[in-house]
MIZA-869313 format. One line per field, with one value per atom (N, C-alpha, C): residue number from 1; residue in one letter; atom name; z, x, y. Coordinates in Angstrom, 1 decimal, decimal comma. Atoms other than C-alpha are relative to their C-alpha. Layout:
% residues N
i: (NUM | ...)
aa: (A | ...)
at: (CA | ...)
Z: (Z | ...)
X: (X | ...)
Y: (Y | ...)
***
This chain:
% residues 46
i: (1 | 1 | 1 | 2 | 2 | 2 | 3 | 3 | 3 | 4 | 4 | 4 | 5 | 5 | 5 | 6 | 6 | 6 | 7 | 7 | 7 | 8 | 8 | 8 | 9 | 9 | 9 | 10 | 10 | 10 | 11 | 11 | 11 | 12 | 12 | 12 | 13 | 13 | 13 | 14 | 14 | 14 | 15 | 15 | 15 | 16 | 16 | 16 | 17 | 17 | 17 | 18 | 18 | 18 | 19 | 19 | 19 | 20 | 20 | 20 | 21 | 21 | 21 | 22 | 22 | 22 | 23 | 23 | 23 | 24 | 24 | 24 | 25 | 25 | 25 | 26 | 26 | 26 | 27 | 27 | 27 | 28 | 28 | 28 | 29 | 29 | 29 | 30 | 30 | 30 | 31 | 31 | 31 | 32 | 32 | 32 | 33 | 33 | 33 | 34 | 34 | 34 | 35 | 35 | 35 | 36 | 36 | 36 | 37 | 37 | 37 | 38 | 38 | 38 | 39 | 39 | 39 | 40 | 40 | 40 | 41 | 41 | 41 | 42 | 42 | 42 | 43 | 43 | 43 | 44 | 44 | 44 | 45 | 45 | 45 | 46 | 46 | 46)
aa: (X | X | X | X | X | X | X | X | X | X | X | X | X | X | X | X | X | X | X | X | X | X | X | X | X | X | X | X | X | X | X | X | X | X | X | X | X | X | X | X | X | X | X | X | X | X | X | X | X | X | X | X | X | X | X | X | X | X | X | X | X | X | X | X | X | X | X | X | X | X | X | X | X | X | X | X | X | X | X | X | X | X | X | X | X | X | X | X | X | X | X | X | X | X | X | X | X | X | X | X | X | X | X | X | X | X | X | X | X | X | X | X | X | X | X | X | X | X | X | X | X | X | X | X | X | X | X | X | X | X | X | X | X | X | X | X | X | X)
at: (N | CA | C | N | CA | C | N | CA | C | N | CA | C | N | CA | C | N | CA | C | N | CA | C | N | CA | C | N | CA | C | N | CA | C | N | CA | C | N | CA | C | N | CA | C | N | CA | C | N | CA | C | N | CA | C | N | CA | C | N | CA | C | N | CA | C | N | CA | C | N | CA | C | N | CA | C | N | CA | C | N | CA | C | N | CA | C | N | CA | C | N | CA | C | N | CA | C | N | CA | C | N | CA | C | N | CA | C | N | CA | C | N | CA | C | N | CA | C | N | CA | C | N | CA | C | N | CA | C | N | CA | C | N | CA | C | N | CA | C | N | CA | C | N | CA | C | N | CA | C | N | CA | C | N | CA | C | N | CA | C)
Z: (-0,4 | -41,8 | -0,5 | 0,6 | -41,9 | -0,1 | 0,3 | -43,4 | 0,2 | 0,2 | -42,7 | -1,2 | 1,2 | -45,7 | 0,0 | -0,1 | -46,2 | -1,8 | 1,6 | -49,8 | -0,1 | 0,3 | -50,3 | -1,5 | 1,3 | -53,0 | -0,1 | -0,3 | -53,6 | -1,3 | 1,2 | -56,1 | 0,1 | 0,1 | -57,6 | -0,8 | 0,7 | -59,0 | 0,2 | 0,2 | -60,3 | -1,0 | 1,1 | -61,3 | 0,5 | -0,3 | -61,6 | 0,9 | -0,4 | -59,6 | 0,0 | -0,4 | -59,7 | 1,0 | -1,4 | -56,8 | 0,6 | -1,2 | -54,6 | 0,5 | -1,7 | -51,9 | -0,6 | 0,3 | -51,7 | 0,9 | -0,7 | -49,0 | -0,6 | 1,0 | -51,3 | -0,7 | 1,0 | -54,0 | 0,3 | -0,8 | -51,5 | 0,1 | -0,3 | -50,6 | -1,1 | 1,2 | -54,2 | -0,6 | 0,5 | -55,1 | 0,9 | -0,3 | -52,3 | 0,2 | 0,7 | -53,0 | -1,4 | 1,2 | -56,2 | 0,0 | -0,3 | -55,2 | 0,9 | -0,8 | -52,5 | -0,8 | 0,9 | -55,2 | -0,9 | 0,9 | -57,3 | -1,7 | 1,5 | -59,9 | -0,1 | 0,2 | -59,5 | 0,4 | -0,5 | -59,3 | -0,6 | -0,1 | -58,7 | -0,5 | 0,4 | -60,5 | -0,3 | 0,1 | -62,1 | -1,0 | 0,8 | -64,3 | 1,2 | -1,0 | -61,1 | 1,0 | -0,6 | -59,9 | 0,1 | 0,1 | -58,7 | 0,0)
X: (1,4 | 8,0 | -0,2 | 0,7 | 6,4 | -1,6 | 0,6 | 3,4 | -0,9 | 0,9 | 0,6 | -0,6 | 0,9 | -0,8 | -0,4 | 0,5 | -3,3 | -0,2 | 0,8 | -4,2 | -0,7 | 1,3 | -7,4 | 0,5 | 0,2 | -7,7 | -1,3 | 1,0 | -11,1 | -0,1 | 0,2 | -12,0 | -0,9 | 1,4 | -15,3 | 0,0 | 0,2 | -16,1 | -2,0 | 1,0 | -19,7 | 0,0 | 0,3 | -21,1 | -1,2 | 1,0 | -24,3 | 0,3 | 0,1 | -24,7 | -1,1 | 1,4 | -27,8 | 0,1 | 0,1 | -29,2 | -0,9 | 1,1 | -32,2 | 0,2 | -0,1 | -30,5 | 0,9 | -0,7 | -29,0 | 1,4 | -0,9 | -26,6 | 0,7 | -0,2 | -25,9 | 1,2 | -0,5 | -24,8 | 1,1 | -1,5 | -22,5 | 1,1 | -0,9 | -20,7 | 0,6 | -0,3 | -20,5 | 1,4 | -1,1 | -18,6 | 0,9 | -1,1 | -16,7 | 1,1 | -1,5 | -14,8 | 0,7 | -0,7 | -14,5 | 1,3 | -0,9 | -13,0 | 1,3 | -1,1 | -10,8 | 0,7 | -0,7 | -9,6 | 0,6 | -1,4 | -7,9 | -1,2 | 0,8 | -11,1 | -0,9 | 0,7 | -12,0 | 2,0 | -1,6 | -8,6 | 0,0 | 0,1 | -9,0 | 1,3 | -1,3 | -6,4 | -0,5 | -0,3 | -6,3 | -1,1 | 1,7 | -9,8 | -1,0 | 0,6 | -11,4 | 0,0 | -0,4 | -10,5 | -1,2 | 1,1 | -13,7 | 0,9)
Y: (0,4 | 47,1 | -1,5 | 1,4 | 43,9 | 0,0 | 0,6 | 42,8 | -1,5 | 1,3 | 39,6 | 0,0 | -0,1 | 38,8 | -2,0 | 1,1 | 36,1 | -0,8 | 0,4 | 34,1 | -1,2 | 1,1 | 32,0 | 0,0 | 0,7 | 29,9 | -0,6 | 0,5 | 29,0 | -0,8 | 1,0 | 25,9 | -0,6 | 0,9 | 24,4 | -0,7 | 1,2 | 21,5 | -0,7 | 0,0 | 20,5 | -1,4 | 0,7 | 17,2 | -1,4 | 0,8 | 15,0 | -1,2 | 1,6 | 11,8 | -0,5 | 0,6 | 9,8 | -1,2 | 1,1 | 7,8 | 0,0 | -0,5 | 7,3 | 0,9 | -0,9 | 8,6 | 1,0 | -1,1 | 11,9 | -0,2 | 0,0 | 10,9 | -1,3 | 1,1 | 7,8 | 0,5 | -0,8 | 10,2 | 0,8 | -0,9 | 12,5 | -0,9 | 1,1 | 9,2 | -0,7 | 0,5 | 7,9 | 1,3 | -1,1 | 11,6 | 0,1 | 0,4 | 11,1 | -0,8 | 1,1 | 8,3 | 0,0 | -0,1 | 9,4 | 1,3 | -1,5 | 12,7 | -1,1 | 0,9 | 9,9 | -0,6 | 0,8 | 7,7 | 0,6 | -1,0 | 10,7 | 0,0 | 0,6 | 10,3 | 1,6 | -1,3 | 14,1 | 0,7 | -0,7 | 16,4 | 1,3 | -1,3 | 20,2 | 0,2 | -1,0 | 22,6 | 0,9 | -1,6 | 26,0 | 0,1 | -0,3 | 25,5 | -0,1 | -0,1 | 24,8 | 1,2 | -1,2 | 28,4 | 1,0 | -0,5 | 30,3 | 1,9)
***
């Protein structure tokens, strides 16, 4: 017999930014998340 099997990995990551703007702030964590300055592993495991 064969078998499909699927496996999610779900990972969170939480952290202030201040800024006027809110959409300011999304773009600020995203480059930081782009540049390697946020890096999900196995404590990030929801």
């Amino acid at each position: 017999m064969k078998f499909k099997v699927e496996i999610i990995e779900i990972l969170q990551y939480q952290e202030v930014i201040e800024d006027k703007d809110e959409q300011k702030a999304l773009q600020k964590l995203k480059e930081k998340y782009h540049d390697q300055g946020i890096i999900l592993n196995e404590e990030n495991y929801v």
